[in-house]
C-alpha positions in Angstrom: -14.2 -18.1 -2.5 -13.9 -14.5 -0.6 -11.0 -13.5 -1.7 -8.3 -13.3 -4.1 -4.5 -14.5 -2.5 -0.6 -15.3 -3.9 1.6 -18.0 -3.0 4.0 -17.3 -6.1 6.0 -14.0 -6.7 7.5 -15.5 -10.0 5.0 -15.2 -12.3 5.2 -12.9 -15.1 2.6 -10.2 -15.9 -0.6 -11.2 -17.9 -1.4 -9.1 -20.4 -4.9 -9.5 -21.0 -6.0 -11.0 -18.1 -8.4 -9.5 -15.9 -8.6 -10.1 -12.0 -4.2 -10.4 -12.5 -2.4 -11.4 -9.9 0.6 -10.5 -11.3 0.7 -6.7 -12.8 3.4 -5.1 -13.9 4.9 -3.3 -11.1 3.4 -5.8 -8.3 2.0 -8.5 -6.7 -1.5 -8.3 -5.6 -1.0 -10.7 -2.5 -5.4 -10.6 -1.4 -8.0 -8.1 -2.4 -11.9 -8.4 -1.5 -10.9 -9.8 1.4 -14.5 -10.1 4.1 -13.3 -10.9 7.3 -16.2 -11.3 10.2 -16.8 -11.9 13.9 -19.9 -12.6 15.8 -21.5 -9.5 14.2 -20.6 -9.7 10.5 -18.7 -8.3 8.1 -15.9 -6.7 9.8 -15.8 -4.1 6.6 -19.0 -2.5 7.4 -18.0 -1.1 10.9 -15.9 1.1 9.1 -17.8 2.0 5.6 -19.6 5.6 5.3 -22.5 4.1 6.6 -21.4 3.1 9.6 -20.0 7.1 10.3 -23.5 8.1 9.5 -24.6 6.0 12.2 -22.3 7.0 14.9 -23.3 10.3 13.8 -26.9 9.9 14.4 -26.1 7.5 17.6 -24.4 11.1 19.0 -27.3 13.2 18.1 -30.1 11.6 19.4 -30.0 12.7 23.3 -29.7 16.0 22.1 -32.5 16.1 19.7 -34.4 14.4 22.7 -33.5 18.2 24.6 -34.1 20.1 21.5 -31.0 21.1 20.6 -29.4 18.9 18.3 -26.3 21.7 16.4 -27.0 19.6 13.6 -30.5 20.6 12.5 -33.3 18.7 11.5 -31.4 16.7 8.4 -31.2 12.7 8.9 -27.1 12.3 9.4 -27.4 9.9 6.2 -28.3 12.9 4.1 -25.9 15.3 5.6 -23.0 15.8 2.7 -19.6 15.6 2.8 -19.0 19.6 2.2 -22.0 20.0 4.7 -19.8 18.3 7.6 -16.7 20.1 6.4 -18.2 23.7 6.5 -20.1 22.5 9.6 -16.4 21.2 11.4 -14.9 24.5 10.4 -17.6 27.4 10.5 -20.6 26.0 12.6 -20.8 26.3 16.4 -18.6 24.6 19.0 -21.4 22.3 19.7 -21.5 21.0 16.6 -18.0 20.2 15.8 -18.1 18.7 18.9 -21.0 16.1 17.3 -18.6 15.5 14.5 -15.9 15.0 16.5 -17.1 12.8 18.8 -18.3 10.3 15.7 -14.6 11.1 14.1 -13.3 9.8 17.2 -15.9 6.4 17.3 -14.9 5.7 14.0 -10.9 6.0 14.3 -11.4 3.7 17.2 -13.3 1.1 14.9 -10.9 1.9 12.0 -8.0 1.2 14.0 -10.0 -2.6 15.6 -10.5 -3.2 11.3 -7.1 -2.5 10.6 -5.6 -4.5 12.9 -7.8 -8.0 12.0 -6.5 -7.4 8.7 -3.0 -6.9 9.3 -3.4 -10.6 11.4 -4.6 -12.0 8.2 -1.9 -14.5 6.4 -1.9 -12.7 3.2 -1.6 -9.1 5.3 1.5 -10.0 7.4 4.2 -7.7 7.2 2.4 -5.2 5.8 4.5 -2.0 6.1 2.3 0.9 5.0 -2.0 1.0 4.0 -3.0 3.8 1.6 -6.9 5.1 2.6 -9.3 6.5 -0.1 -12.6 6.1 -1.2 -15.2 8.6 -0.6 -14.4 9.6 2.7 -10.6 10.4 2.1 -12.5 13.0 0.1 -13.3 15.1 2.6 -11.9 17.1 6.0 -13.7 14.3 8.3 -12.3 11.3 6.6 -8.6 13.1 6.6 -9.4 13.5 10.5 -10.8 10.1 11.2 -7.7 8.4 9.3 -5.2 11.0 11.0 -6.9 9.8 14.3 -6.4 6.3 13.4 -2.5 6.5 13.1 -2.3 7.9 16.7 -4.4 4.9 18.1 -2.3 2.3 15.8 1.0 4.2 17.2 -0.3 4.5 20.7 -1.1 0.2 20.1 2.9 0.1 19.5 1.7 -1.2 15.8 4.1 -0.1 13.5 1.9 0.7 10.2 2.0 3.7 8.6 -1.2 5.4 7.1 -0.9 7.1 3.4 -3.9 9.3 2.0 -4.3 8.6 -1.2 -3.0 12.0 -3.5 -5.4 12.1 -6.1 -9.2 12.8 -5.4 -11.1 9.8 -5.0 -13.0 10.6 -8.3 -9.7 10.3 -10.3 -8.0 7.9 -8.6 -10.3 5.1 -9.3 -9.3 6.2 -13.3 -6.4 6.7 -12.7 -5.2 3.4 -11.1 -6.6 1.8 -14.6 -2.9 2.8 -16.3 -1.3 0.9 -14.1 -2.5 -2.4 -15.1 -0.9 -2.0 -18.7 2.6 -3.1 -19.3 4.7 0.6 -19.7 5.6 -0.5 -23.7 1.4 -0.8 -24.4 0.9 2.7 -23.7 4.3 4.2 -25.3 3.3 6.3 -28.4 -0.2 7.2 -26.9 -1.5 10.3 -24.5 -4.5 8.7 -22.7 -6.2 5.7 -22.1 -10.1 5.1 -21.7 -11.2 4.2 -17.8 -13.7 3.2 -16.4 -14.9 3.3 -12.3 -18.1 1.5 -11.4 -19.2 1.7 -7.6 -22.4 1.1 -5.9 -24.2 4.7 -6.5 -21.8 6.3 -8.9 -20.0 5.1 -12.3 -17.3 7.6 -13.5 -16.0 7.1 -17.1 -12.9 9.4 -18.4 -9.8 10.1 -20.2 -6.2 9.1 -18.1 -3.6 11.7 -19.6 -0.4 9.6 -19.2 1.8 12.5 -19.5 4.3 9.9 -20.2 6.7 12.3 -21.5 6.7 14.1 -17.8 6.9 10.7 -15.9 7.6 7.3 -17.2 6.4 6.2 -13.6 3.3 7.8 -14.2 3.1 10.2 -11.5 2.3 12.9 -13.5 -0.8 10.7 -15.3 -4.2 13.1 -14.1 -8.2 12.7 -15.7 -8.4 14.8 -18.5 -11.6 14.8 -18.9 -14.2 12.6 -16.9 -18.2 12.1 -16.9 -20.3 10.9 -13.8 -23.7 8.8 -13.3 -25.3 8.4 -10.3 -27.4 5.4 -11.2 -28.2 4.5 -7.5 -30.7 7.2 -8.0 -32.4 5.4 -10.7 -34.4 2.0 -11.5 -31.8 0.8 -13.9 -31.3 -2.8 -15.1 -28.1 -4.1 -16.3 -27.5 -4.1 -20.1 -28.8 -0.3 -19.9 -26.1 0.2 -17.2 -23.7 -1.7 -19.9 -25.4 0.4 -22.9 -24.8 3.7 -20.4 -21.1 2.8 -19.7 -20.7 2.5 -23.8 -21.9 5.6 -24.5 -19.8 7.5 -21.8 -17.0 5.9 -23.1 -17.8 7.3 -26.8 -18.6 10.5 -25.6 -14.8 10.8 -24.8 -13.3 9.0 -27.5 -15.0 11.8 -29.5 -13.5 14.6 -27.0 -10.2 13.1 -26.9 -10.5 13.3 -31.3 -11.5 16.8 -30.7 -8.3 18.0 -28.6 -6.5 15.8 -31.3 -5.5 13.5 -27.8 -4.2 9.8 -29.4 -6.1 6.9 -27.3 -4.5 3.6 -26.7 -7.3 1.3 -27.6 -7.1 0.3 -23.9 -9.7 0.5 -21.9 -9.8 -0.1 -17.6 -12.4 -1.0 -15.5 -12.3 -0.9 -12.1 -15.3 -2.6 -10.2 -16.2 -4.0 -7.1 -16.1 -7.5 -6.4 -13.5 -10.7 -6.8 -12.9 -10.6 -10.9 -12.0 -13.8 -12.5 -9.7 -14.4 -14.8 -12.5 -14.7 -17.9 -14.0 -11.5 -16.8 -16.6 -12.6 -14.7 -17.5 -11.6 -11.5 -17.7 -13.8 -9.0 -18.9 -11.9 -5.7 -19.1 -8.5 -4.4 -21.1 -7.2 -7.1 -24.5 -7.1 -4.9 -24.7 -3.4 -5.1 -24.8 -2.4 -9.0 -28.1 -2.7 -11.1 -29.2 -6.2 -11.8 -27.5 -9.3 -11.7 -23.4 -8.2 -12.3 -22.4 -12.2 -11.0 -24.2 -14.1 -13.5 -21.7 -16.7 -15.3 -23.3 -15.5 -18.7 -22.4 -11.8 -17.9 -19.2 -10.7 -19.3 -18.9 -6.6 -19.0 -15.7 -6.2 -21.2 -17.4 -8.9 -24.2 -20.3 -6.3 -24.2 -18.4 -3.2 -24.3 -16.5 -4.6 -26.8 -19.4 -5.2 -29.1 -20.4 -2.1 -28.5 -17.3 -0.3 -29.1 -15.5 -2.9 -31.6 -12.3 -0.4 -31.9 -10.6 2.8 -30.7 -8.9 4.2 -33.8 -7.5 1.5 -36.1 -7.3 -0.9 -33.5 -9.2 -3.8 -31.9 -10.6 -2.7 -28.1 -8.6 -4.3 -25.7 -10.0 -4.0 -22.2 -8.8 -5.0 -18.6 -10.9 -5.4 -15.8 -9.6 -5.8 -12.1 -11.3 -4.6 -8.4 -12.3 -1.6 -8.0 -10.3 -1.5 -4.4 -6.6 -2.6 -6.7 -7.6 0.5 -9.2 -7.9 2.8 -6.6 -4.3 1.6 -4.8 -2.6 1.4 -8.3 -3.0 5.2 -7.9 -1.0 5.7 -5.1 2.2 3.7 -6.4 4.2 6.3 -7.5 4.2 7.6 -3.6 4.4 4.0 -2.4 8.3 3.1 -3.7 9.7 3.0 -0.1 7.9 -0.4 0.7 7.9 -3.3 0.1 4.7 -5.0 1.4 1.6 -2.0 1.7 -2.4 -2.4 1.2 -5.0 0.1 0.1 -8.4 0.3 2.3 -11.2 2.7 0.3 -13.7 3.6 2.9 -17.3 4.1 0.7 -20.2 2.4 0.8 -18.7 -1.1 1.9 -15.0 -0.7 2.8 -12.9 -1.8 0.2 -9.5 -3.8 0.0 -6.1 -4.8 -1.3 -3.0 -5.7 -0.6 0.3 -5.2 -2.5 3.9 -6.6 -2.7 6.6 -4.6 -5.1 8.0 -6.4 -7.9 11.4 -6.3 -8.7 11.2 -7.0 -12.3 10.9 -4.0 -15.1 7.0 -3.6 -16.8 
């Protein structure tokens, strides 16, 4: 199974159930969708790897004449902030490098986009959110703006949303929104969770529920980051790391005398099921994340038995659906819309508003 897809709009919200295709303010119709043609996974013509190799593709006949604007760095290693500063400060010859790989990857963007919008479960899809680690940054902004000209100029009528929070935040931020409204009433902040490929972010959701019942005023109070792609780690260290992050805050929220909900969301890559499992998509974390003995939210909660006086209750869902929860406050106006997070692999999900109250 690739992916994860609806036939029924009726069913009520789970409330414990991880991977849900019903949440409380929508229908996930497909996420983790892999699509692929004759050269593979149509996802990874349009993931941050596949920029850095237009990139380098661009630079190499000018390195070959010795006078390559980028310097001597591999484009792999060239940062988001470096790009940026070099796109608004560095010569004209170099922004026209970066230009010229925005441009390569708008046109592939916009080729991605439009195989999903012809799958069954993507029809009708009115609007697509972008983040992930590129949104994060001038180039990604450029590359996505580029790609609504090319859908427009294609006569496709989609329109393309940035995602409003940072990347960082919004793949902890997304975690409120898989609780029914009436589980988080009385509390400030929830505990979240976002695992990716290199990086796992644990923090504190303000809800700010008092501000917003919709949640649009919910922001990270306080957040922690590992970058465990830079380290040999196995699995139940990465499980044992995850616990004490979570901890960590649960101590700073008792410190700024911030009440927790003992909820706790998890946003990670792959196709969840409904047990807590993972079934696929999981290649990229340390060790073996798809084993049907491995259950992530069993362990943390042994590890972390209760928040305050009550039981741990944690949800888990894709790390892709986190990251487009985020946005629904800005999404109201549709009806159908999907969320692509352009990272390491390219994320996906797609959405339909329910019309029923959390």
């Amino acid at each position: 199974m690739d992916a994860m897809s609806v036939t029924s709009a009726d069913r009520r919200p789970a409330l414990s159930s991880h991977g849900a295709q019903t949440l409380p303010s929508v229908e996930v119709d497909s996420y983790n969708l892999t699509l692929k043609d004759d050269e593979g996974f149509i996802g990874d013509k349009a993931s941050r790897g596949a920029f850095h190799a237009m990139l380098e593709k661009w630079r190499e006949p000018l390195r070959e004449l010795g006078a390559d604007p980028l310097g001597e760095q591999d484009s792999e290693q060239l940062s988001k902030k470096q790009l940026d500063k070099l796109l608004a400060e560095g010569d004209p010859a170099a922004g026209g490098v970066i230009h010229s790989a925005v441009e390569e990857f708008a046109q592939t963007l916009t080729t991605v986009i439009r195989r999903f919008l012809r799958a069954a479960n993507w029809r009708n899809t009115e609007a697509i959110v972008v983040g992930g680690g590129m949104r994060g940054s001038r180039v990604g902004e450029l590359a996505v703006g580029r790609t609504q000209m090319l859908l427009q100029a294609a006569g496709i009528d989609v329109k393309l949303e940035l995602i409003q929070h940072h990347p960082d935040e919004a793949g902890l931020i997304g975690s409120a929104h898989l609780m029914p409204s009436w589980m988080l009433e009385g509390y400030d902040g929830i505990l979240a969770v976002d695992i990716g490929g290199t990086n796992i972010r644990a923090g504190i959701v303000e809800l700010r529920l008092k501000k917003a019942k919709d949640l649009s005023k919910a922001n990270v109070f306080a957040s922690d980051i590992w970058r465990h792609g830079d380290e040999n780690t196995k699995r139940d260290e990465a499980v044992q790391r995850i616990a004490d992050m979570l901890e960590e805050h649960i101590r700073i929220a008792e410190k700024k005398d911030l009440k927790l909900a003992p909820l706790v969301g998890i946003a990670c890559p792959g196709l969840i099921r409904e047990d807590g499992t993972i079934e696929t998509g999981a290649q990229n974390l340390p060790g073996n994340w798809e084993s049907s003995q491995f259950n992530l939210a069993d362990q943390l909660c042994s590890l972390i038995p209760n928040i305050g006086d009550h039981s741990t209750h944690i949800v888990i869902h894709n790390d892709a659906v986190v990251q487009g929860l985020s946005a629904l406050p800005i999404m109201q106006s549709y009806d159908h819309w999907g969320v692509l997070t352009i990272g390491t692999g390219l994320g996906n999900a797609r959405f339909s508003m329910r019309n029923g109250k959390p």
